[in-house]
C-alpha positions in Angstrom: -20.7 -115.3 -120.3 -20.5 -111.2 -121.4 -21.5 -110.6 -125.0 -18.4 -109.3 -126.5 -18.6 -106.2 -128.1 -17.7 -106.6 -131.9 -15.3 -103.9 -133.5 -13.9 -104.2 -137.0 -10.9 -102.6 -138.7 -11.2 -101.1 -141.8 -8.2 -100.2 -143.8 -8.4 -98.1 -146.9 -7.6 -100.1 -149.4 -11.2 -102.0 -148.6 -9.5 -105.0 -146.5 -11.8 -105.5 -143.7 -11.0 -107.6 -140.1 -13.3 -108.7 -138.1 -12.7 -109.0 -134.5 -13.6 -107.9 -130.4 -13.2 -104.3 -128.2 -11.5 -104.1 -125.2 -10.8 -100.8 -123.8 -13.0 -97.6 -124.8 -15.8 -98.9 -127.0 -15.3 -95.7 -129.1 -14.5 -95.3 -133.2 -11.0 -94.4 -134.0 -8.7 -93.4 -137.2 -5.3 -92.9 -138.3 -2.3 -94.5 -139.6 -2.0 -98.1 -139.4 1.6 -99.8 -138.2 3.4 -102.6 -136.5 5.5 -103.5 -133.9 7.5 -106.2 -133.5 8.6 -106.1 -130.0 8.3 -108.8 -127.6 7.6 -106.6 -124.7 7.0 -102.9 -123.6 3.7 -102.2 -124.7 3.3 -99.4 -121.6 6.3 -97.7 -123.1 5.4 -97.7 -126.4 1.2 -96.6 -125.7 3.1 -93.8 -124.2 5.7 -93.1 -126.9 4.6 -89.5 -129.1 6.0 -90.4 -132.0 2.9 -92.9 -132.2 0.7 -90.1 -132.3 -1.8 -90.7 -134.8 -1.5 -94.3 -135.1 -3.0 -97.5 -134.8 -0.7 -99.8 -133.8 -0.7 -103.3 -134.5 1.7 -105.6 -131.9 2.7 -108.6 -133.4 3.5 -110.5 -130.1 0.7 -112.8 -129.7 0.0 -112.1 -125.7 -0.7 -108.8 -124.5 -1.9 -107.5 -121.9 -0.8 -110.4 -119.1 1.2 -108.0 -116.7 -1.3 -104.9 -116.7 -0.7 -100.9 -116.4 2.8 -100.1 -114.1 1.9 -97.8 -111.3 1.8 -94.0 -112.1 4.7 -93.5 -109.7 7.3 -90.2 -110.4 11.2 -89.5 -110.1 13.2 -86.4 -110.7 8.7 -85.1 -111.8 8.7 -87.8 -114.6 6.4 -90.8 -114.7 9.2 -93.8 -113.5 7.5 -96.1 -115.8 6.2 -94.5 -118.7 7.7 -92.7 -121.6 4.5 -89.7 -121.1 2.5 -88.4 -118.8 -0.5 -90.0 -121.4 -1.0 -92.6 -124.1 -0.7 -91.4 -128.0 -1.9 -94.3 -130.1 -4.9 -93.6 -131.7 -6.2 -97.3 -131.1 -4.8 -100.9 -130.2 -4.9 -103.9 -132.4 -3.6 -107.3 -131.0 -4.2 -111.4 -131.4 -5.2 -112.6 -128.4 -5.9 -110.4 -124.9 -5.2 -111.1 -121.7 -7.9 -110.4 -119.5 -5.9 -111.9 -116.2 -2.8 -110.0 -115.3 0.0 -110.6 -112.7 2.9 -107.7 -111.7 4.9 -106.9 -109.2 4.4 -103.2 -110.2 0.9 -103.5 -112.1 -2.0 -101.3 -110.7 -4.3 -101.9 -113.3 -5.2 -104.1 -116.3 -4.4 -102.7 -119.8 -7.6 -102.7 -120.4 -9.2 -100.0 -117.3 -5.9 -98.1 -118.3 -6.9 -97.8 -122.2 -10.7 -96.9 -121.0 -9.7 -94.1 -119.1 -7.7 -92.9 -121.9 -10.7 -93.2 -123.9 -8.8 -95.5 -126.4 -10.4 -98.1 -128.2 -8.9 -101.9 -128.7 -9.7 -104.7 -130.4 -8.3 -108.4 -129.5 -9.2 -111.4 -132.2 -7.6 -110.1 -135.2 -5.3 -112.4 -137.2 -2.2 -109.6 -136.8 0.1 -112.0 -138.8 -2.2 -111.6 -141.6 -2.6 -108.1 -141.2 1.4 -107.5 -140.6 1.8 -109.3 -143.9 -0.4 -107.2 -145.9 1.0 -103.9 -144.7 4.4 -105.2 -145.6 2.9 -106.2 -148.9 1.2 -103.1 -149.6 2.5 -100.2 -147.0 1.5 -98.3 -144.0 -2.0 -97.6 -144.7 -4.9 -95.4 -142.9 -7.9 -97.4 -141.4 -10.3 -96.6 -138.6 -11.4 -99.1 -136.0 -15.8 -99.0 -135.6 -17.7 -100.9 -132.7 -20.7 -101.8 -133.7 -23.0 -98.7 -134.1 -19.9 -96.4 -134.5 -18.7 -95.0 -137.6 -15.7 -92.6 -138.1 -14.0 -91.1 -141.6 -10.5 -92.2 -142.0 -8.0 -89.6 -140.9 -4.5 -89.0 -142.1 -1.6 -87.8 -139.3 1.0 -87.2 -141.6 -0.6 -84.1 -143.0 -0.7 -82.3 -140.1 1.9 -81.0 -137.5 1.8 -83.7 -135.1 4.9 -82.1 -133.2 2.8 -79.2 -132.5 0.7 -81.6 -130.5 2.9 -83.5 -128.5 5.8 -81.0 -127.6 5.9 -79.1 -124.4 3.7 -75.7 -124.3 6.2 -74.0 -121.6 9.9 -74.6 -121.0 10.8 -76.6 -118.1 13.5 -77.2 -116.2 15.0 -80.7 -114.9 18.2 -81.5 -112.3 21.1 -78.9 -111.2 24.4 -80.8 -112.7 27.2 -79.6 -114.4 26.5 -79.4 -117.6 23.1 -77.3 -119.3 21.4 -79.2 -121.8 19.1 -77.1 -124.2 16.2 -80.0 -124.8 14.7 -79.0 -128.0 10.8 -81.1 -127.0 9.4 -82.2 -130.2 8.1 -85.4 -128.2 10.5 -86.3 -125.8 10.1 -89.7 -124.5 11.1 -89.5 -120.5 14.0 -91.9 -120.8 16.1 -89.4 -123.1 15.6 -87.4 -120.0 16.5 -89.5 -117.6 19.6 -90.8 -119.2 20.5 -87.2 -119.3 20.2 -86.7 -115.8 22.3 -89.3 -114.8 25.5 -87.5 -116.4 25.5 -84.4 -114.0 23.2 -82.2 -116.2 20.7 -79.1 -116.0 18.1 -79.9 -118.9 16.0 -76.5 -119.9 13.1 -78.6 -121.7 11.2 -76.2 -124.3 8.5 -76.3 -127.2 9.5 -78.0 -130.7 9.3 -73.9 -132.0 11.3 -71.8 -129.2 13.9 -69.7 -130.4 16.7 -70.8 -127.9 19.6 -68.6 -129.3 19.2 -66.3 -126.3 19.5 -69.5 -123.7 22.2 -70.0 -121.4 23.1 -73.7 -122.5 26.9 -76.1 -123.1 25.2 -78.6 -125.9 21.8 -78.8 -127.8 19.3 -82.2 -127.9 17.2 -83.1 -130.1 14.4 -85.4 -129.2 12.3 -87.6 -131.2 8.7 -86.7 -132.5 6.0 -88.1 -134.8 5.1 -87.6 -137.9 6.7 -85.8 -141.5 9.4 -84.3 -140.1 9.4 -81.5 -143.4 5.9 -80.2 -140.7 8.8 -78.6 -138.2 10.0 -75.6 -140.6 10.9 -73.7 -137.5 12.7 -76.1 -135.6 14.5 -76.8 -138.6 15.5 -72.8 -139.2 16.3 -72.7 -135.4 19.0 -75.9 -135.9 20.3 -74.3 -139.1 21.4 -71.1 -137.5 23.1 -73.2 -134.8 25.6 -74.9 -137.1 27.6 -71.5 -137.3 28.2 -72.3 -134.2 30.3 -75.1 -132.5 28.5 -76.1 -129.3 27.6 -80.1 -129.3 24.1 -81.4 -130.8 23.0 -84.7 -130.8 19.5 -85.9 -132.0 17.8 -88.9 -131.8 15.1 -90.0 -134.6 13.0 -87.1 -135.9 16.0 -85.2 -134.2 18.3 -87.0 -136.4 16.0 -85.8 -139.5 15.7 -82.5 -138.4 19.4 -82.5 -138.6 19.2 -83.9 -142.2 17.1 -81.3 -143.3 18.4 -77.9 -141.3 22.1 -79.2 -143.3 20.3 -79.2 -146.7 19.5 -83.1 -146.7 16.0 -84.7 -147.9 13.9 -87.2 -146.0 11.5 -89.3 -147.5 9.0 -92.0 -146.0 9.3 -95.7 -145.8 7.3 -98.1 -146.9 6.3 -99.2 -143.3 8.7 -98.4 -141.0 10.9 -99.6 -138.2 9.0 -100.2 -135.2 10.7 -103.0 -132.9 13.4 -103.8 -130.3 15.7 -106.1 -132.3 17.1 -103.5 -135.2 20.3 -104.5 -136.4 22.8 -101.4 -137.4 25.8 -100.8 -138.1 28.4 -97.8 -137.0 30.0 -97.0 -140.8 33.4 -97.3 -141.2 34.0 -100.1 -138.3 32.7 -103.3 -138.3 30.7 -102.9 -135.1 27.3 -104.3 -135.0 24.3 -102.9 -132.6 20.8 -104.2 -132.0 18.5 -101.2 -131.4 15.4 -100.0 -130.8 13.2 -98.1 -133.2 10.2 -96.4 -134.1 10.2 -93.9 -137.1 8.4 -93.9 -140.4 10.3 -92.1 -142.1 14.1 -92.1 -143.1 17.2 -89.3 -144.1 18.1 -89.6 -147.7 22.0 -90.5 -147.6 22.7 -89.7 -151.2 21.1 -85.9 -150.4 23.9 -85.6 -147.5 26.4 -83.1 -148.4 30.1 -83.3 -148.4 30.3 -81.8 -144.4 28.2 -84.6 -143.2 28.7 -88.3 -143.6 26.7 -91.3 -142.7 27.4 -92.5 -139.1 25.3 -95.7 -138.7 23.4 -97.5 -141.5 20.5 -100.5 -140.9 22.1 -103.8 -141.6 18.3 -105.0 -142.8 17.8 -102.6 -145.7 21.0 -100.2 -145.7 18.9 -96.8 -144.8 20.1 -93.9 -143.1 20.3 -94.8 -139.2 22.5 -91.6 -138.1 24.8 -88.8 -139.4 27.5 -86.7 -138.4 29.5 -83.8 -139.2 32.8 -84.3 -140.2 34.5 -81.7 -138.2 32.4 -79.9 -135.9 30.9 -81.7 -132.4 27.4 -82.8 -134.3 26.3 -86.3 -134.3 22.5 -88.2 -134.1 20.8 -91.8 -134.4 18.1 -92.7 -136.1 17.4 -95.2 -133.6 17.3 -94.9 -129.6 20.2 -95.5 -127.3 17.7 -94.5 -124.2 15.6 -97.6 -124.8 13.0 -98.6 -122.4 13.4 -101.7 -121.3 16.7 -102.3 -123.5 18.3 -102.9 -125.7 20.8 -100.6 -124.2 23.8 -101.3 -126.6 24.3 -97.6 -127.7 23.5 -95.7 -124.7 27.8 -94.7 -124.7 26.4 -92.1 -126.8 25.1 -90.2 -124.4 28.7 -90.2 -122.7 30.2 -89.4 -126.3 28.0 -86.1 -126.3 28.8 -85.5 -122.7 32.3 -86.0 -123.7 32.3 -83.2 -126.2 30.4 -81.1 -124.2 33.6 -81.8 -121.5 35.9 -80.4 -124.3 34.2 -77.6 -125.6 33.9 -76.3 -122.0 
């Protein structure tokens, strides 16, 4: 048998796990965080709003149906949410080293390798979810044997900056133009957009699109603090004295927060998982979402323009806002979820809606 490669984890309050590499045998750092989700690990390696981060899954098996095929549609990767993967490193329980897809073309582990992305298989993760619950997202640094790496902290830089498009771009020739502001657009926003007869003009987390040609105005989602994006936020704040539709998703949804004169703050750990229970306020309907965010709007900051427009059942924090008479709405979860749940995706034909009646 191959002598595994040990690896061990390091997180900074001292803890230490002990456990074996798969993937790039190379030293990593970051932020350390969890996800609960039962699938999608593809779609969430390829996220940006895990930039920066170790990521912990919680789902015992991973790893049995390999790396999807690199196909495109419409010059997007069909498959992945990025044309690369952003976690810093991979932490899981048990590793499948045999895998069996219909659409796999390699194993997870050849994909993190040419990545250059280290993994290590063999930790207790329940353990390890439990004390980062306990205690908080913490940094830590993963270290094959003979490697050693300082521990690195993502949220104090402008991971936006990094993940955002360097050029605008332009997508489909529908109807309606779509200004994409790209602070880390995962590739399903965009397809979901281009199934509603739209033109999306993709450009860089700090363009000044006042001068562009455009019906409503996205926001994607993005990683890290989103107080890093001063110019984004500037940009949105000039475009409230207008009346042309906006609708943001995650960071979006914070950007809003702050451009209206909100606060954000960060959460203890996050919400990283399919299986997010909200709730739209005011009605008594219930949706199960997908998220990934670590940090949350500050409803008590919101002022008396903007109201609250979905809250999580699980710990009442901010999951959306709107304004209260202009066309301006967001989620702090994802209706564009990759593989599901796809309970909120209407709002996507909401904001086409008001882009319909604005017109």
């Amino acid at each position: 048998m191959e002598k595994r490669l040990k690896i061990k984890l390091t997180l900074e309050d001292g803890t230490v796990y002990q456990g074996y590499s798969f993937g790039s045998p190379v030293a990593a750092a970051g932020e350390v965080v969890f996800n609960t989700a039962m699938t999608g690990y593809p779609e969430s390696l390829t996220d940006p709003s895990y930039r920066g981060q170790i990521l912990c899954l919680t789902y015992p098996l991973v790893g049995n149906y390999g790396a999807p095929a690199r196909s495109e549609e419409n010059d997007l990767l069909r498959f992945y949410e990025s044309s690369s993967i952003h976690i810093s490193g991979l932490i899981v329980s048990d590793y499948s080293f045999e895998y069996s897809h219909w659409n796999a073309e390699e194993s997870l582990d050849s994909w993190l390798k040419r990545n250059k992305v280290p993994g290590v298989y063999g930790i207790d993760t329940r353990a390890l979810t439990k004390r980062i619950r306990e205690k908080g997202a913490m940094l830590g640094k993963l270290e094959p044997e003979g490697e050693s790496i300082v521990f690195y902290d993502p949220n104090k830089v402008n991971l936006v900056a990094e993940v955002s498009t360097p050029t605008k771009k332009v997508y489909g020739s529908g109807k309606y133009r779509i200004l994409l502001l790209d602070c880390g657009v995962k590739f399903n926003i965009i397809r979901h957009l281009l199934k509603r007869d739209t033109t999306i003009i993709r450009v860089p987390w700090n363009y000044d699109f006042h001068n562009e040609d455009f019906d409503g105005l996205f926001l994607s989602n993005g990683p890290g603090d989103p107080k890093m994006c001063t110019t984004s936020i500037e940009n949105i704040r000039k475009s409230y004295t207008g009346s042309k539709p906006i609708f943001g998703i995650c960071l979006g949804n914070q950007l809003m927060a702050l451009a209206s004169g909100a606060d954000t703050y960060k959460l203890k750990y996050g919400h990283r998982s399919h299986n997010q229970p909200v709730i739209q306020v005011g009605t008594d309907k219930a949706y199960i979402t997908s998220q990934n965010h670590g940090f949350a709007v500050d409803n008590k900051t919101l002022s008396s323009e903007w109201e609250p427009f979905f809250v999580n059942i699980n710990d009442n924090t901010n999951e959306g806002m709107r304004h209260k008479s202009l066309p301006f709405f967001s989620t702090q979860f994802h209706p564009e979820a990759s593989g599901g749940p796809t309970d909120t995706d209407y709002l996507f034909d909401e904001f086409i809606g008001n882009i319909r009646k604005s017109k």
